[in-house]
Every structure is written in C-alpha cells, then in structure tokens.
C-alpha positions in Angstrom: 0.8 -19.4 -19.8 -2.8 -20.4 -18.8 -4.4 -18.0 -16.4 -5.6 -18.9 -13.3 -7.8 -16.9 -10.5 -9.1 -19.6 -8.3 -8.2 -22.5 -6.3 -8.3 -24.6 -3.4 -5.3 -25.2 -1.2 -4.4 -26.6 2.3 -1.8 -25.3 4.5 -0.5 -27.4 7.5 2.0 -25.4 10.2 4.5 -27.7 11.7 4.0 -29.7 14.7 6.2 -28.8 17.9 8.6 -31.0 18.9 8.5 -33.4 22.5 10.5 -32.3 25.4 13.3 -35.6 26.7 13.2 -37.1 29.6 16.6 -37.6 30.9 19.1 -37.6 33.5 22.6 -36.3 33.9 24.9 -39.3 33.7 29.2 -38.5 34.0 32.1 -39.9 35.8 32.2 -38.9 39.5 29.3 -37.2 39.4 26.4 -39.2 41.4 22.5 -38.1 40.9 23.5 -35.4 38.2 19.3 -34.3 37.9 16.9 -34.3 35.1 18.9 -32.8 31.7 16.0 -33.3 29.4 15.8 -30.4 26.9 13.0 -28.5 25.4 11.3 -29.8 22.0 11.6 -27.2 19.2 8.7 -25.1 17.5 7.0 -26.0 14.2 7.9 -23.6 11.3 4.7 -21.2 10.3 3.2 -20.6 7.0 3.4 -16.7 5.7 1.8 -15.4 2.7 4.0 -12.6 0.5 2.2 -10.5 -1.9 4.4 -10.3 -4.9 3.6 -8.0 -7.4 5.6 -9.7 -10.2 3.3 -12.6 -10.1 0.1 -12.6 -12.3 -2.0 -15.6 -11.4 -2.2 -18.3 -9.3 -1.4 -20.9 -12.0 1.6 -22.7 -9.6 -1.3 -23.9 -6.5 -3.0 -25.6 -9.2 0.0 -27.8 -9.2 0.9 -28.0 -5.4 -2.4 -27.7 -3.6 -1.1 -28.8 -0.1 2.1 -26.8 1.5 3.5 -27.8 5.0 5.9 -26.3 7.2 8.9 -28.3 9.0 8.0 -29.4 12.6 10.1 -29.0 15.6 12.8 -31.0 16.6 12.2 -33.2 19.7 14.3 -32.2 22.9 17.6 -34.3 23.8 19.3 -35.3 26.7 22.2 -33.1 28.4 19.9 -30.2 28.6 20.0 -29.9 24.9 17.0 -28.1 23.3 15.7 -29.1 19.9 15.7 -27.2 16.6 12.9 -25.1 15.7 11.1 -25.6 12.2 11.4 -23.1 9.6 9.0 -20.4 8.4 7.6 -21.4 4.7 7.0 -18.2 3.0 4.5 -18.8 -0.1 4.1 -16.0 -2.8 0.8 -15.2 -4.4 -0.1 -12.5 -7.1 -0.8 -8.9 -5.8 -4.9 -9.0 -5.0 -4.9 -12.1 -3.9 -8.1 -12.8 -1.3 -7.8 -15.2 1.2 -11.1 -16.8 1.8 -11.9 -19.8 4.6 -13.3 -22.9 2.7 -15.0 -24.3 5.6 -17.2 -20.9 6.9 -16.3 -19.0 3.3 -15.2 -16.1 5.6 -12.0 -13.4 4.0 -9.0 -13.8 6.1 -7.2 -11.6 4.4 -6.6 -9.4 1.2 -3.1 -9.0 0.1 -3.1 -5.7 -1.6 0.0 -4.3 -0.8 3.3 -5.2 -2.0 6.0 -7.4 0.0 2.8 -7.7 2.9 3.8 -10.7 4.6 0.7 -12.5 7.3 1.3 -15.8 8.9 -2.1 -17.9 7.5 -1.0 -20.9 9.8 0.8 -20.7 13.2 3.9 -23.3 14.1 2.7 -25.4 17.2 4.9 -24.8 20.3 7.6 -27.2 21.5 6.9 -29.1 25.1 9.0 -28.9 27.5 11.5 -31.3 28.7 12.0 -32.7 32.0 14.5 -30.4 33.5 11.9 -27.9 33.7 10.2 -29.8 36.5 12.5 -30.0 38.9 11.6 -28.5 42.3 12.6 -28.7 45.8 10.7 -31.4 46.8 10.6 -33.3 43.5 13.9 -33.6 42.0 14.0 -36.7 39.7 10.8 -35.9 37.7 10.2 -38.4 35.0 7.8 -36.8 33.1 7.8 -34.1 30.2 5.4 -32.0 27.8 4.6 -33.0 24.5 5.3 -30.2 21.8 1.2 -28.8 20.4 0.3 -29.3 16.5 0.5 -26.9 14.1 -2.3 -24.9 12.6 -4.3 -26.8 9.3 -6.6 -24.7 7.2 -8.4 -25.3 4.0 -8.1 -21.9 1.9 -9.8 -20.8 -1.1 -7.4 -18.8 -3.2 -9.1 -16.2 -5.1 -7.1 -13.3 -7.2 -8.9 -9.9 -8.3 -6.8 -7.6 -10.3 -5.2 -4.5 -9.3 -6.7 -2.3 -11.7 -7.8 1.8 -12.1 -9.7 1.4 -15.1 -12.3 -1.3 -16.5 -13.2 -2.3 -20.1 -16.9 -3.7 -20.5 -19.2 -4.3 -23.2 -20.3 -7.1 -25.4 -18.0 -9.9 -27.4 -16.3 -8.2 -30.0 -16.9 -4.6 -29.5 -13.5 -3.2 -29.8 -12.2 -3.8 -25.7 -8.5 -5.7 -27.1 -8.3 -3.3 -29.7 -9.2 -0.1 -27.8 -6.4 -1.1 -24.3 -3.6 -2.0 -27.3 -3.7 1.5 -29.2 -3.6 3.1 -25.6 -1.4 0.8 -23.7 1.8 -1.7 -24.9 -0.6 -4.9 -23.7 -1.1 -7.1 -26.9 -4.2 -9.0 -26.6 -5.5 -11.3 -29.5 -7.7 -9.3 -31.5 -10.1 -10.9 -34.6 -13.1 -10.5 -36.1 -15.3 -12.9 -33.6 -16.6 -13.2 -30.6 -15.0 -14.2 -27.3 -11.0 -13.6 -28.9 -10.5 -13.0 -24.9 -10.6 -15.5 -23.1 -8.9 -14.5 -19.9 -8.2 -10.5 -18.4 -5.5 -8.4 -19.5 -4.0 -5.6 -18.2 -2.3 -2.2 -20.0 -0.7 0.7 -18.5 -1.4 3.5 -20.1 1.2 6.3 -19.9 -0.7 9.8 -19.4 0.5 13.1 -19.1 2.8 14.7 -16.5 4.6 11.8 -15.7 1.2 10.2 -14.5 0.0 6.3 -15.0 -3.0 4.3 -14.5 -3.7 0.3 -15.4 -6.6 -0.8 -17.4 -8.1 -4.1 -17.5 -9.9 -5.7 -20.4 -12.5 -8.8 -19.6 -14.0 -10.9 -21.4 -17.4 -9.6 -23.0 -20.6 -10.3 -21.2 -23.9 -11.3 -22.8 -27.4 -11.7 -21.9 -27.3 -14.3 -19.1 -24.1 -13.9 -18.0 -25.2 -14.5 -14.5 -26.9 -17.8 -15.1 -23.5 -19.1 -16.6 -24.4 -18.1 -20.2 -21.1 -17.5 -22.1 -18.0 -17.3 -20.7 -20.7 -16.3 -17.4 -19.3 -13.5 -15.2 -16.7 -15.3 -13.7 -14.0 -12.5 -14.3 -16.3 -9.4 -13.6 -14.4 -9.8 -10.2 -11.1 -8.3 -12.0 -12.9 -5.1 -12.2 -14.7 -4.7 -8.9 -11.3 -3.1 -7.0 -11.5 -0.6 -10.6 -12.9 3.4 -10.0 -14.0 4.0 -12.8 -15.8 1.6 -15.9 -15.6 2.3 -19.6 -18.6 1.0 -21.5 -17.8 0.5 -25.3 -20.7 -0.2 -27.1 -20.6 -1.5 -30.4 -22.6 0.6 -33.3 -22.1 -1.4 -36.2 -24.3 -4.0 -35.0 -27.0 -1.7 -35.6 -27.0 -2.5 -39.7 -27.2 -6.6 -38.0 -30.6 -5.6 -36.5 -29.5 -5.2 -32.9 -30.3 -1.8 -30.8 -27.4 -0.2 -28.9 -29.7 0.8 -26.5 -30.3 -2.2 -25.9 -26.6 -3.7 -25.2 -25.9 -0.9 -22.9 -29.0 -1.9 -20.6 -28.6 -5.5 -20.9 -25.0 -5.4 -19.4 -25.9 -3.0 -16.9 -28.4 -5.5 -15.5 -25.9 -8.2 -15.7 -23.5 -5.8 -13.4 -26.5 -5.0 -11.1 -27.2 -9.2 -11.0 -23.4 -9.5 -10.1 -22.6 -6.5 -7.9 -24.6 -3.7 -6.8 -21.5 -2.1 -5.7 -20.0 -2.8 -9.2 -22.9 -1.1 -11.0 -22.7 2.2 -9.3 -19.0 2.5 -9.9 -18.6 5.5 -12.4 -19.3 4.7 -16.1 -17.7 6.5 -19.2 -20.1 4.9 -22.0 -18.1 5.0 -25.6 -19.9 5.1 -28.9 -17.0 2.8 -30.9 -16.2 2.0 -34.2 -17.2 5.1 -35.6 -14.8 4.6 -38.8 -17.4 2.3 -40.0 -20.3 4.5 -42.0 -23.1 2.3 -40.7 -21.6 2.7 -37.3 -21.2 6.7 -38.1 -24.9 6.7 -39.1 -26.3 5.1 -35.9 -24.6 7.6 -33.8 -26.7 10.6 -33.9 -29.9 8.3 -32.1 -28.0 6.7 -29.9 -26.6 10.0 -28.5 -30.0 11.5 -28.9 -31.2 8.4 -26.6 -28.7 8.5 -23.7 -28.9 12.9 -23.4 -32.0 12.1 -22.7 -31.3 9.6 -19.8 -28.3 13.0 -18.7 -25.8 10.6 -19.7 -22.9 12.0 -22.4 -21.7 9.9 -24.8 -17.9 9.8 -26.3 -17.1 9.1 -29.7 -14.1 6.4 -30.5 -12.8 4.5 -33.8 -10.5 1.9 -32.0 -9.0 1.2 -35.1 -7.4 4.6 -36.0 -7.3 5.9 -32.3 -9.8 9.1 -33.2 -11.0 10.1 -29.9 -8.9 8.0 -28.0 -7.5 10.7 -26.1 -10.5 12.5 -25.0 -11.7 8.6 -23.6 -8.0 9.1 -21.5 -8.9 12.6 -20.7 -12.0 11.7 -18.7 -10.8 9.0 -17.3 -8.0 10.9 -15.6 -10.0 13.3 -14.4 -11.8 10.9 -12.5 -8.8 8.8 -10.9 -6.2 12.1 -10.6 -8.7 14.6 -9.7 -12.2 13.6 -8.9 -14.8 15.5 -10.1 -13.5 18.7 -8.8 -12.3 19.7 -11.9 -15.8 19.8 -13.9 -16.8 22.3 -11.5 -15.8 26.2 -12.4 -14.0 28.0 -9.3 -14.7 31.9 -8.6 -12.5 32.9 -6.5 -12.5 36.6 -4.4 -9.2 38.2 -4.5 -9.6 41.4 -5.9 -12.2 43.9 -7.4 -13.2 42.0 -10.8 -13.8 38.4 -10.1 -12.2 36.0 -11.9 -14.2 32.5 -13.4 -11.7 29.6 -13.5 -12.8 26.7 -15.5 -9.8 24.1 -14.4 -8.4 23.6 -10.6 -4.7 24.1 -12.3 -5.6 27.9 -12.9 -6.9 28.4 -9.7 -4.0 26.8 -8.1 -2.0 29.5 -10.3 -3.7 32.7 -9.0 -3.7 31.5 -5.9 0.2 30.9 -5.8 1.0 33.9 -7.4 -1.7 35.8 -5.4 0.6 34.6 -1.9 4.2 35.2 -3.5 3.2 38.6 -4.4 1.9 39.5 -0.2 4.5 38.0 0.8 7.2 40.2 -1.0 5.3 42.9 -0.2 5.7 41.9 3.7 9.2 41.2 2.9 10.0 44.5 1.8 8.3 46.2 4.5 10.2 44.6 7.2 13.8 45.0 5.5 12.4 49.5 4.9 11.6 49.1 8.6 14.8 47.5 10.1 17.3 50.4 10.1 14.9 52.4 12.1 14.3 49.9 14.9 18.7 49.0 15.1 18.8 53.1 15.4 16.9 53.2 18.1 17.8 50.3 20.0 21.6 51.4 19.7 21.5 54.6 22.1 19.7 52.8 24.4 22.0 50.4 25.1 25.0 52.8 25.7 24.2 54.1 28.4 23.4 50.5 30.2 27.0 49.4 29.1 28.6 52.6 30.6 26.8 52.2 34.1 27.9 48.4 33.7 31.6 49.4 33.5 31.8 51.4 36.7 33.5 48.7 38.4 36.7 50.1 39.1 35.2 50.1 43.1 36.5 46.4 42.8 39.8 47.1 42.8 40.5 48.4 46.1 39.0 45.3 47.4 41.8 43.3 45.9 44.3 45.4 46.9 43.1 45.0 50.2 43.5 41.4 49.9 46.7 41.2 49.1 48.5 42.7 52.0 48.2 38.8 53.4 51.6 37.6 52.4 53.0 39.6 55.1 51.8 37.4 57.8 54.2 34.9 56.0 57.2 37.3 56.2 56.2 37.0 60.1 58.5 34.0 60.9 61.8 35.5 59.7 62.6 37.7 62.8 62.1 34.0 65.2 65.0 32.9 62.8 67.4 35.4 63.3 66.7 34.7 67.5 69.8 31.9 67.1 72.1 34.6 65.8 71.7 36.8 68.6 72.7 33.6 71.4 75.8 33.2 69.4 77.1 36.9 70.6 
C-alpha cells in the first residue's frame, strides 16, 4: 500500500432546499390559504478520526466530497426532506489546514472525534409561513441558503511516543524490528525506507509505547536534498528522540561527530521546537570491531559536551534494553526518577535511588500509623460504652414515670354515660299505659 500524508481536497455542504408556493385547493372548501411547505436542509460534512486508518492514500483518489442538499418544499403544507450528514474518515493525526489563508482548522487527535468541516445550508421557507391578518394569500416564499465550500489541505502526522533519527543506513529498521513486531525492509544501502513506520514496543508492567522510524536525513535535507525532510513531521507530536549514529563509517573516513551535528542542524532548520525535544544519542553497530574501536573517542567527545552516550549492536539486540530503559523513564516517569529522594521519617535517614522505593516506605510508613490508630481506638471503646451506659439509666427511669397519664384517661371515659341518658325518656310511654 503506497503511503500517503498529504493532499488537497474540497468539501461542498449541501444546498438548502426552496420553500413552495401554494394554495389549498379541495372540494367544498373555498379560499383554503397558502399550504406551501418549508424547503429541507442540506446534509453537513463531519470528519471522524479513525484510528484503524494509516494514511490518507483514499483522498488521493476522490479529492472532491459533497453532501446531499435539501429537498424543496411541496404543496399541502408538506415540508421537504433534509440532506444527509456525510461522515468522512481520516487517519488518527490528521491536521486540517485551510488552503486559501493556510490557517489549522483542526487536529484530529483523538479517537472517534467527529467536527462538522462544512455546514448544510438552511431550507427557506414556504409560503404558509407568511400569512398574516392583513395579508392572507401571500405569493411569495424563501429560497433555501447554500451549503458551506472549502478547499482543505489534508496533512497526517503520526501518533507517536518515540522517534528514530540518524543518517541512511544506520541501523533505524533494524533497531524498531528487534524491539517491536513492525517489519520494515532492511538492506545493506541507503534509503531501504522510503516511507515512516511505526512499532509498538511491549515494556514492562503491562506498559506500551509506539516508535516511529523515518527515513534518514542527510546534509541538505532542508533544501530538498535526499528524500528532504518531508516526513520529519511524523516525529514532531514524539517526546522523546533516539539518535543512532552509525560508527562503522568511521573506517569509510567519515567522523561521527560530525553526523550527530549535521542532523541536529537539519532539526534546528526544520523545527526549533523539534530540536529541543529530548535526545537519547546511541552509539550502534558496536558488533562490528571497527565500529567497537571508534567508540571510546566518540564517547570521549560527547562527555565532554555533558551528553551520555548508550551503546547498541542492532543486529544481536546487546543493549537494546537499556535504550528501552531510558526511554521509559522519560515517557512513564519524567525525569523524577534520576533524582535520589531522602525522605524524613524516622531517626536514620534513608537515601532512595528510584521513586518505586520511596513509594514503598511511604505506604508502609501510613499502613503501620494507621494500625496503630486503629488499635487505640478499639483499647479505648469499652471504656467510653461503660461510661455512657449508667448515664443513661437514670434518664430512661425519669422517662417512664408516666403512670400520671392514666388517670387522665380514666377520666375521660366516664363519657358514655351521657349516652345511657336517653333510656329513662324511653321508658316515659310505659308509665302512660298504667
């Protein structure tokens, strides 16, 4: 598959539709009114970042993308269908740039982020929206707006952590496919890579971080010379840079030294940003004797400069590790961990030399105060329950002296007496009859 990370498209939203003008026509029913409905709107253009996708080899082959416009409005006050949304998919890092002012409209760096690019023009209205008291019969409606047209420049940076530089042919493909499952082409000349390729490298702890592997820069690369620096812009989003520099060119007559300045001018030509991005310079292809030879002055020449140098034989993965090592420490931890922590928590102090240790005391340092605490408070609760308890006796005793409300519904009930009241007035019949 050919790899692509630039092109040129043009997006065009669809137009809205018209609104009708018409009027209400049915048996028996004279001067129905305007029923003209309302014109649909145009569909909008979305842009989905989709991480599956790897380059933006499919716009090279459909440059132009338009939305469906709105239906036009129709009589008996029916409206007309709106257009529908057109969703385009682009690779994860995709930058949207303006053609026309070359400003970013947007950088689609997170996955399934949808953004409308274009906007669907609105549908008019039709006449049935006019009617008023005073004007009832308009024959007039609104026309439905266009849609939005741009001219984008489509340009795609890979997601990357890590970023593989150095000149043609000095061990990048080799080095990302002992540490990664990415197979690159690998040979014995210059420029084997001709487009980017990413690895993901499987660390420890269940932890994982992508590399990306460029083509190699030479002199010049920023006039166009070589493959030019073109995809330099696959490692700009990268924190942190590994610079393998090639020592077996040192028994060809070429100076080390000298290939580790000369592409760090071409990264300060391209991107000052770029060249102040963290650098891990390798010493590789150490399983060559030349190559072992020519280590001890270039080492010698960047101490000097307070840079350190690691050693790496690509081809038999010594030292590999260590490269992975450092690199992790940058992307999982930061610097933090070159630091040595003293921590205070007793009478000796203790010197740390990893953040994982001192995360250790420290947790154990809180479980054991706070068993301590625990056990305190579980010594202490039988004596504050004791002395609670015979203080709330006496409180519940003075609370059950209520007896004195008894009396007051016994006094109460002497009322169904009044009722037995009526009987003697019944028995006043009885004593007529004698």
């Amino acid at each position: 598959m050919k790899f692509v990370d630039q092109v040129s498209v043009v997006v065009k939203a669809g137009d809205g539709g018209n609104g009708a003008v018409a009027f209400h026509r049915e048996k028996y029913i004279d001067k129905g009114g305007p029923s003209g409905g309302d014109g649909g709107d145009g569909g909008s253009i979305l842009f989905e970042a989709d991480p599956q996708l790897t380059t933006l080899l499919d716009f090279r082959f459909q440059q132009r993308h338009q939305a469906r416009s709105g239906q036009h409005g129709m009589g008996s006050d029916m409206n007309g269908r709106a257009g529908e949304d057109m969703i385009i998919k682009a690779p994860l890092g995709t930058l949207v740039i303006d053609e026309t002012t070359g400003e970013l409209l947007k950088d689609l760096s997170t996955p399934g982020e949808l953004w409308v690019v274009a906007k669907g023009g609105s549908g008019g209205w039709g006449n049935m929206n006019f009617a008023t008291s005073t004007r009832q019969t308009p024959r007039f409606a609104k026309d439905g707006t266009f849609g939005e047209e741009k001219h984008l420049v489509l340009e795609l940076k890979l997601l990357a952590d890590v970023g593989l530089l150095g000149f043609p042919n000095a061990g990048k493909s080799t080095f990302i496919s002992r540490i990664s499952h990415a197979r690159p082409k690998v040979a014995d000349y210059p420029f084997t890579t001709l487009v980017p390729n990413l690895g993901v490298v499987d660390y420890r702890d269940r932890k994982s971080f992508v590399v990306a592997d460029i083509p190699g820069l030479i002199e010049g690369a920023s006039e166009g010379h070589g493959l030019g620096h073109q995809f330099l812009r696959h490692v700009e989003r990268c924190r942190v840079l590994v610079h393998l520099v090639d020592l077996s060119t040192a028994d060809e007559g070429r100076d080390p030294v000298t290939d580790f300045d000369t592409i760090n001018r071409e990264l300060q030509k391209y991107s000052k940003v770029l060249a102040d991005k963290p650098q891990l310079v390798v010493a590789n292809k150490l399983d060559l004797p030349h190559a072992r030879e020519a280590l001890p002055a270039f080492v010698e020449a960047m101490n000097r400069r307070g840079v350190k140098v690691f050693e790496l034989s690509g081809a038999t993965g010594e030292g590999a590790q260590a490269v992975l090592d450092a690199c992790a420490r940058v992307l999982f931890a930061g610097p933090v961990e070159d630091k040595k922590f003293r921590l205070k928590g007793r009478r000796d102090e203790t010197e740390l030399t990893s953040a994982h240790e001192a995360l250790e005391y420290v947790t154990a340092k809180i479980s054991r105060g706070t068993g301590a605490k625990k056990t305190a408070a579980k010594k202490a609760a039988p004596v504050k329950s004791a002395a609670k308890a015979p203080a709330k006796k006496p409180v519940v005793a003075a609370k059950k002296v209520a007896p004195a409300k008894k009396p007051v519904v016994a006094a109460k009930k002497p009322a169904p007496a009044k009722k037995a009241s009526p009987a003697p007035a019944k028995q006043k019949p009885a004593a007529r009859k004698r």
